[in-house]
N, C-alpha and C positions, 0 to 999 in steps of 0.2 A: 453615190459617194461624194462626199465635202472637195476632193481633188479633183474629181473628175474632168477631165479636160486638159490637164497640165503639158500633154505631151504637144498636143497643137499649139499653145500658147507658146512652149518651150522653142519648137521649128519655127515658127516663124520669127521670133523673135534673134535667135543664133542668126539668121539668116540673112535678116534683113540691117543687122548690126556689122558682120564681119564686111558685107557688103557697101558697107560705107567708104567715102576717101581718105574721112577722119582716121578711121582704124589702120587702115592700109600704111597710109603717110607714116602715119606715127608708129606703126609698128616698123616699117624700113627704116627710119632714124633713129628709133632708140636700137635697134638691134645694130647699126652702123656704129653712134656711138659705144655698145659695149664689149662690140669687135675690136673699133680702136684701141679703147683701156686696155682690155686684155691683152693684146701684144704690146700697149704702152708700158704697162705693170711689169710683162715679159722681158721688153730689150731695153728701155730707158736706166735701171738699174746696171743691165751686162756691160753697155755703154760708157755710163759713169766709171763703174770702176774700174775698169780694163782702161780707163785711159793713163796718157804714161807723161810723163816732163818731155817736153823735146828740147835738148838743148839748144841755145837759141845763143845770140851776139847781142839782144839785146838785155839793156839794165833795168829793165821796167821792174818794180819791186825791190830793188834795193837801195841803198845808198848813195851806188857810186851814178845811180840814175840823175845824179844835181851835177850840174856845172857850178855850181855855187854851196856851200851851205854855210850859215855866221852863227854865232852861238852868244849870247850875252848870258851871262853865269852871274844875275847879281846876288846868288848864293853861296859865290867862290866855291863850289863842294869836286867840281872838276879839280883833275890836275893834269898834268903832261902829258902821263902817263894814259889819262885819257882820254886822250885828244889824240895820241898818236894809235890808239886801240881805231876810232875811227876812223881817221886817216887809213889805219890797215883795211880796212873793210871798205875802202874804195870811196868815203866821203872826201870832196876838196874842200877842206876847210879853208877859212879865208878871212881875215884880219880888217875888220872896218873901226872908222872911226865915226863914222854913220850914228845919229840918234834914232831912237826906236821909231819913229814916224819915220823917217828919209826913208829907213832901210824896209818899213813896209810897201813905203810909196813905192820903192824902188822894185818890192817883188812885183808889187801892181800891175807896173808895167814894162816886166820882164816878160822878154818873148822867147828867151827860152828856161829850161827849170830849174828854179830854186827856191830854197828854203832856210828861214831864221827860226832859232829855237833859243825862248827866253828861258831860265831856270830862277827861281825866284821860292822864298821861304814862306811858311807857311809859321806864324807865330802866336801865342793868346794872349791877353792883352797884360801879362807879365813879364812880353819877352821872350818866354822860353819856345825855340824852335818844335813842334809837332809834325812835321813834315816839308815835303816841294811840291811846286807845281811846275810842271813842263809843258810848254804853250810849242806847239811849232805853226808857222804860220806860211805861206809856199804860192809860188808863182800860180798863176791861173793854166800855165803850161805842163803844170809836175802831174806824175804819175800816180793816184791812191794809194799803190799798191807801196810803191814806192816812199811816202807821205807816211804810212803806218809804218815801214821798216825803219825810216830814220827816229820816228819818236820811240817806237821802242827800244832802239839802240840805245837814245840818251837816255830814258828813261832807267834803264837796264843799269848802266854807267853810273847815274845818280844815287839806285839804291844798294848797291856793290859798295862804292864811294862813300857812302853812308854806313853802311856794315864796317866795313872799316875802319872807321874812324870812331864808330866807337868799339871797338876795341877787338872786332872778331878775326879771326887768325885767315888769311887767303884761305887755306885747307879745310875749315868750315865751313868756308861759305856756302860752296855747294852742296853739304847737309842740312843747313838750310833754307835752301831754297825747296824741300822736299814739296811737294802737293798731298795737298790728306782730302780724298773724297769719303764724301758722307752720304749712306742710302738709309731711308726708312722702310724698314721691313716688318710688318704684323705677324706675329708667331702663326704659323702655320701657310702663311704665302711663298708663293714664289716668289723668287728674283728673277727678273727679267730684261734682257741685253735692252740698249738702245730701237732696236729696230721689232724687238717683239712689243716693246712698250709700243712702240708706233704703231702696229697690225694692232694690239689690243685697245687702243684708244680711235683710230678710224675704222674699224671695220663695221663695230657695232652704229657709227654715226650714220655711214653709207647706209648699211642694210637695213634700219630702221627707218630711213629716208624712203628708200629704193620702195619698200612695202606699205608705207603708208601710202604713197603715191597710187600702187596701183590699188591695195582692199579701198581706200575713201573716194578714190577714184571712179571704181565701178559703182561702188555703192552708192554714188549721187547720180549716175547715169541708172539705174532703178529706179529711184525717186523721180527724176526728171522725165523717165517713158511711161509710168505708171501716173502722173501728173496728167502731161499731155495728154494721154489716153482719155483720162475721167473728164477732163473738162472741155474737150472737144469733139465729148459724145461717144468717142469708138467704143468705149467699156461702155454702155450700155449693150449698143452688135452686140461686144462680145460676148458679153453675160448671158447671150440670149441662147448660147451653145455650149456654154463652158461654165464652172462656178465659181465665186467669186475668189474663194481659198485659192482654187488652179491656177488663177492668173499670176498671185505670186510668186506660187512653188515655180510654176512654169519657167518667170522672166529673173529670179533669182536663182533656177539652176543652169538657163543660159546663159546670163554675164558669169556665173560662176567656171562656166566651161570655157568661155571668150579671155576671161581674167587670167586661168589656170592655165591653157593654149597661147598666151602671150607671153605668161609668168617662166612657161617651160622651153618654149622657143628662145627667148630672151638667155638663159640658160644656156639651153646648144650650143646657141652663137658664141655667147661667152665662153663656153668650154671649148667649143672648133677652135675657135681664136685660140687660144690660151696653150693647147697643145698643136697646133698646128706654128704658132713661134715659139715654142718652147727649146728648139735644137739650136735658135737663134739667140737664147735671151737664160733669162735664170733659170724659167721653168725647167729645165734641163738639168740644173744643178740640184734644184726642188727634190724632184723625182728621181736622182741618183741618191741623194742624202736620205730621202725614205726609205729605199731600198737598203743604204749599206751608210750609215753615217759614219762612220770612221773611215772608211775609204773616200768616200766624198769629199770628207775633211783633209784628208792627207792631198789626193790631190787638188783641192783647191786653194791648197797650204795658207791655210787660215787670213786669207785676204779680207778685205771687204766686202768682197762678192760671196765668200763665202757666209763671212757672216748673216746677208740676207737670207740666204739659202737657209742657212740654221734657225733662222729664228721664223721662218713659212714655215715650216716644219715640223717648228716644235708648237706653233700657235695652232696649226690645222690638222697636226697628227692625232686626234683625237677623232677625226670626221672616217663615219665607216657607214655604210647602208643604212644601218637603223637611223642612225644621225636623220641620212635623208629624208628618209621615210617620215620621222616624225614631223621637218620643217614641211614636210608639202602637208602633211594633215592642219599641221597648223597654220597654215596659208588659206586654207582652204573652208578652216573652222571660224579665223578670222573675217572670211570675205562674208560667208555665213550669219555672224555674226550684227556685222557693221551692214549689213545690204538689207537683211529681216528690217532692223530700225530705220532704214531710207526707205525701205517699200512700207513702215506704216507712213512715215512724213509724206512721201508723195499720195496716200491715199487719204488725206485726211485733210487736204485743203479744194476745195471746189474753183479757183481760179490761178492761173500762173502766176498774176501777180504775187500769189502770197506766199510761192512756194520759196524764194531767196530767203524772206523774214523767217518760214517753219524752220525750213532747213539750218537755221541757224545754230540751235540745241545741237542738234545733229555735227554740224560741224566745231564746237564748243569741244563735243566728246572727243571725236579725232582726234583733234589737236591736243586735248589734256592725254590724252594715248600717246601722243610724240613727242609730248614734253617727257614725261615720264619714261621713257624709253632713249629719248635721245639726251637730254640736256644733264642727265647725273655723268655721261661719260666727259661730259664738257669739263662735268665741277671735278672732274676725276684726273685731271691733267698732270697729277703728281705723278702718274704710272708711265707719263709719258719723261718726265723732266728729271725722277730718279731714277727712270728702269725697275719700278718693283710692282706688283700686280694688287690693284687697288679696287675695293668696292664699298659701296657704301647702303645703307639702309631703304634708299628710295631705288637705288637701281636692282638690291634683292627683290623688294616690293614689287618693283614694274614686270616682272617674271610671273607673279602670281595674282597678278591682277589682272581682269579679262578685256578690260578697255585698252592696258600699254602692251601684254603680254603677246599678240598676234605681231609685235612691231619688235620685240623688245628678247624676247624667247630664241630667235632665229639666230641672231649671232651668237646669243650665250650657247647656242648647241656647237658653233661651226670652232669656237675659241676652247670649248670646253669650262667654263667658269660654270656649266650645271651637270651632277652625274645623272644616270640614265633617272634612279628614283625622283629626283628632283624635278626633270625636266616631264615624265610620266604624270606626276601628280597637277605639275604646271598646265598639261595638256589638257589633262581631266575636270580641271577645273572651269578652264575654258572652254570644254565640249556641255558641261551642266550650265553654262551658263547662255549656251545657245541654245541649249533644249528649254530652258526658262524664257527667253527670248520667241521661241519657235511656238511655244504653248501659247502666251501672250498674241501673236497674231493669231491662231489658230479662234482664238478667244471672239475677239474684236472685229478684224476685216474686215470680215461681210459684213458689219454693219456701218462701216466708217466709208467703206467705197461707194456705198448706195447714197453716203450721206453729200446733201448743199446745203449750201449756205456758208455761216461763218464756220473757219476755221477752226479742227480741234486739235487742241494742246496735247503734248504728250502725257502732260500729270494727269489730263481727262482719260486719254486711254489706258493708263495704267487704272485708271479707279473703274473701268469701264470694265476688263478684266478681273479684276475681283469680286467685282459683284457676278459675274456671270459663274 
């Protein structure tokens, strides 16, 4: 039999891999960091919002925070009236005769805070007024927070003061000051809060990261032990017990179990984490709102903590077993995939030097797979800025296509943006395109592992296969 041997090749390799300090290390650090996340994701949210004002003696952020403020109005648009509006609000206005340099020099080197706020017109070149500009300018002592309240105040004053004068009654004003937001919504999308737009614009970025990382990962460590091997002699040994086809299936169904073994522990940890601070943090809130969402809602009496809650909810209520079922297949058809084409690059170059230049192609692909998967959520940013659920034609495409889809597929399952048919046929797609992939070495190997000399291209193996 063409495999024969696979299993030997498989044990030692699992074996001699896991046993490494590389793996080990980097397995305790990334499982570390995605312990942390996950009770970061948990309590940093519960945190924020549960926090409360403490009333305080101090004036930081407001007006009455200035021992000083001057106001030069060479737009006359103030009046008395408001002047004494600030003064109510705690500013000490104060009367200079100061020019505009004196009285900057003088915030300069003022050691404690204050602040000058010029008002001045804004004209075209016929004269006729179009507007003001409100400069405040403030000690090196004042407060930011502080620094924003007072220009808004005058600001606020100026276009009140303006309303008025031409002609609008006190009692309208505040009808006109209404706010009109504007969302763009495609017929048959959803709308989506703030914070769902944010789960749907980062999730897809992480998880398409997270899995490139690990399927292009392994699959250059195939190429690079299948390398070593042929040009430092050992795949001769081993040929001499085993066949040439075995040694791929072999070292590609071991990184495939080392990949899946990390993939799924990595998981755990995340999940241990995630419910193990969950009584601490939102998750708590999560998984009451799954359960009873109008109870959760009531009493979380529609806070901002609840709205997180709401919108995990509604972005991951969609994930049920099969969900899972089909990301690990496709995790695993992915690794399949991308590992078969590194196992031909490393058998198709006769020295290490040439395996960074082979592997190039190789790497080319990846990367057009995490463009394609990653960078449409980027261009997608409007789902984040209106709250409405956005997609576009390259990020449908990256779903069914076999190169982005191992990267690209796994969030659209966890978000729901594909239903089961959809994501079925996506799958299928990429399982025939491993078995094209898997035919093609079946083809070739043996003759490409046996071979020295110069280096052979991949367009060589693919014509190397067709003719066979």
């Amino acid at each position: 039999m063409r495999t024969k041997g696979w299993q030997k090749v498989f044990s030692f390799t699992l074996i001699q891999y896991i046993k490494t300090k590389s793996f080990i290390i980097g397995t305790i650090v990334v499982c570390l960091i995605v312990a942390l996340i996950s009770c970061g994701v948990n309590i940093i949210p519960a945190l924020l919002s549960s926090e409360e004002t403490v009333p305080s003696d101090s004036t930081d952020g407001t007006v009455a925070a200035f021992s000083a403020v001057y106001i030069t109005d060479d737009a006359g648009i103030l009046t008395e009236e408001d002047s004494a509006a600030l003064t109510a609000a705690g500013a000490k206005l104060e009367q200079t005769e100061l020019s505009f340099s004196e009285l900057t020099e003088k915030l300069k080197n003022a050691e404690d805070s204050r602040a000058l706020v010029t008002i001045t017109e804004n004209k075209t070149t016929d004269g006729e007024v179009v507007g003001y500009t409100v400069k405040t300018y403030y000690s090196p002592e004042s407060d930011g927070g502080s620094v924003d309240a007072l220009s808004t105040s005058v600001s606020g004053l100026v276009n009140y003061r303006n309303m008025m004068n031409s002609g609008v009654s006190p009692d309208k004003f505040a009808q006109s000051q209404r706010y009109v937001s504007s969302t763009k919504i495609e017929a048959g999308s959803s709308e989506l809060g703030i914070f769902e737009g944010l789960i749907n614009y980062l999730v897809p970025m992480v998880v398409s990261l997270v899995l490139f990382i690990l399927i292009f990962a392994y699959g250059q460590t195939v190429a690079q032990s299948i390398a070593t091997e042929k040009t430092s002699r050992v795949m001769e040994l081993l040929l001499t017990s085993v066949r040439p086809l075995a040694v791929v299936i072999g070292k590609v169904i071991a990184m495939g179990i080392v990949s899946f073994g990390q993939f799924l522990l990595i998981g755990i940890v995340g999940t241990a984490s995630f419910l193990i601070s969950a009584p601490f943090g939102i998750g708590g809130q999560v998984m009451n709102m799954m359960n009873d969402p109008e109870l959760a809602q009531m009493a979380l009496g529609g806070s901002e903590q609840a709205e997180i809650a709401q919108a995990v909810s509604s972005s991951f209520g969609s994930v049920n077993p099969f969900t899972i079922i089909l990301i690990i297949i496709i995790f695993l058809l992915g690794f399949l995939f991308f590992s078969l084409i590194a196992a031909l690059v490393g058998a198709s170059i006769s020295r290490m030097e040439d395996l960074q230049q082979a592997m190039q192609p190789y790497a080319l692909l990846g990367l057009l797979g995490l463009y394609l998967a990653y960078f449409p959520v980027i261009f997608n940013a409007e789902s984040l800025e209106s709250g409405v659920e956005a997609s576009n034609p390259v990020q449908i495409f990256s779903y069914y296509f076999p190169i982005s889809s191992p990267f690209s597929l796994p969030s659209a399952l966890l978000l729901g943006n594909l239903d089961m048919v959809q994501s079925v046929i996506a799958v299928l797609i990429l399982a025939a395109f491993v078995v094209l992939i898997a035919i093609v070495v079946g083809k070739v190997y043996e003759g490409i592992i046996l071979h020295n000399g110069s280096r052979i291209k991949l367009g060589d193996i693919f014509k190397m296969a067709l003719r066979k």
